[in-house]
N, C-alpha and C positions, 0 to 999 in steps of 0.2 A: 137612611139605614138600609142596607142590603141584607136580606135575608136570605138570598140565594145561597153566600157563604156559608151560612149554619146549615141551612137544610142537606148544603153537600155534605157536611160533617153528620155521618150515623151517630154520635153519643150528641153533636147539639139539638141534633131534630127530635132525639128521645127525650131530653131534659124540657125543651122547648112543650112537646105535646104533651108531658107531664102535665108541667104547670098550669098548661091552657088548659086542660082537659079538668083538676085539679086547682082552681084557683085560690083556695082559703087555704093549700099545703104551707108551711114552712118546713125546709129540711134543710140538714147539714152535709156538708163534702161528705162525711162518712155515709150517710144514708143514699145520697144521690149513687158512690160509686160502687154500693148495692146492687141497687138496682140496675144500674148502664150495663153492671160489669167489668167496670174498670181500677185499677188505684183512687186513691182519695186526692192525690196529687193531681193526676189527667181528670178531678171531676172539679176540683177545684179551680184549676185552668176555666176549664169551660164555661165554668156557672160565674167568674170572676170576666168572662170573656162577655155573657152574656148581660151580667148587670153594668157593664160598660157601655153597652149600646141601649138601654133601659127595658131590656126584657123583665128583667129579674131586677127585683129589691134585694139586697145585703143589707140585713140585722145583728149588728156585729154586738155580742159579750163578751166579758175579760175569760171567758173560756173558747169559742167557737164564735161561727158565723152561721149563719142559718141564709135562707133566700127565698126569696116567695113571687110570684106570678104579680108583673105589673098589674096597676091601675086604671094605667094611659088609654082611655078610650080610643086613641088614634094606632097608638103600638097592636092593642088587642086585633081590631081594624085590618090592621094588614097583617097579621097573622092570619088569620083567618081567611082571608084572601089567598095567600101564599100556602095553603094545608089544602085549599077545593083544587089548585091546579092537578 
């Protein structure tokens, strides 16, 4: 996993230090693009971007999707690495 990419992206590194910061959050694209500041579309992208690489859990309903801060002891790991530099 390269986390370089995200951190260069401003709205990944903010969703990213949400979740880490925040790990028992669940939110929705609407709520994320709230907060970043962006469409629901460009938060969706993202956070669809990030549970691709297992940042992020996607908890899918027959209405929304919500997303929540890995588990992965290893994922957490190098976050956390990659936020000291």
């Amino acid at each position: 996993m390269s986390l370089k990419k995200f951190f260069n992206s401003e709205i990944h590194k903010k969703v990213i230090i949400f979740f880490r910061d925040n790990p028992s959050s669940i939110d929705t694209p609407r709520g994320v693009a709230t907060w970043v500041g962006t469409s629901r579309e460009k938060a969706k992208k993202v956070l669809d971007e990030l549970q691709k690489e297992g940042i992020l859990n996607a908890i899918e309903t027959s209405s929304t999707s919500g997303y929540s801060f890995t588990q992965d002891k290893k994922i957490i790991k190098k976050i956390d690495e990659f936020t000291k530099k």
